[in-house]
C-alpha positions as CSV (number, residue, x, y, z in Angstrom):
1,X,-32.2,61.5,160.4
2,X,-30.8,58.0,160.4
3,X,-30.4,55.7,163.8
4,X,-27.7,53.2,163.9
5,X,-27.9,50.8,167.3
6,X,-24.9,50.3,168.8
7,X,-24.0,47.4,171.0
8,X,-20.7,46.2,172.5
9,X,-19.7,42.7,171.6
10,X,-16.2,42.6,172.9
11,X,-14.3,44.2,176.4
12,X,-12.6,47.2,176.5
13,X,-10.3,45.5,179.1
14,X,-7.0,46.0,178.1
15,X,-7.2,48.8,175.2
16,X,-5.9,52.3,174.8
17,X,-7.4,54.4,177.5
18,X,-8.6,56.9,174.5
19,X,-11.0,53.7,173.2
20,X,-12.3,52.9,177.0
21,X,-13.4,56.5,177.1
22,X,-15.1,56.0,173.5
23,X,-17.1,53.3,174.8
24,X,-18.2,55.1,178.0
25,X,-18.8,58.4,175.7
26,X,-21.3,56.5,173.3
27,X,-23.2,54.9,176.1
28,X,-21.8,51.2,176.7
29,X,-19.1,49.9,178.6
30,X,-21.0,46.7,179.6
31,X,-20.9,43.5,177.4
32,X,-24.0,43.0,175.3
33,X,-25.6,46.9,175.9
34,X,-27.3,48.1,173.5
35,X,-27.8,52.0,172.6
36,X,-29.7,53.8,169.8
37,X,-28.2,57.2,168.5
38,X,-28.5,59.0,165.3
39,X,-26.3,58.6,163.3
40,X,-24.6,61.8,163.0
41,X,-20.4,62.3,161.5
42,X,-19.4,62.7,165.0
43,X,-21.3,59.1,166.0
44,X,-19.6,57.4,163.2
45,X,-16.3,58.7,164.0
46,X,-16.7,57.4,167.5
47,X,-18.1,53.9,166.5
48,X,-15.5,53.7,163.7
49,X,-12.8,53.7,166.4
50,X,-14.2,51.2,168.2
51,X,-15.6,48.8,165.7
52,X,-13.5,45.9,166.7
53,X,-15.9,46.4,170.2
54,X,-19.3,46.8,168.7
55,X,-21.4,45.4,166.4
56,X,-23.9,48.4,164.2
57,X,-27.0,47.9,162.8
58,X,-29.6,51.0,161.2
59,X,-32.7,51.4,162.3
């Protein structure tokens, strides 16, 4: 299976409550942490609402 890393490039200060707990539920919530996961349809889902926060890369 396929690992994306995931790391948060922008604050979740100020947004929707629903994208804070996004962020927390993926593993970041901290500028510039980084978290592997594989890259399952519910991971993309998640990092697809919050890809104005993060930046993706595979592994």
């Amino acid at each position: 299976m396929k690992r994306i890393r995931i790391r948060q490039i922008r604050s979740g200060i100020g947004k929707p409550v629903d994208q804070k707990r996004t962020l927390k539920a993926l593993g970041l919530g901290r500028l510039n942490r980084t978290i592997e996961h594989n890259a399952t349809p519910q991971i993309i889902g998640m990092v697809r609402k919050v890809a104005h926060l993060v930046v993706v890369e595979e592994i």
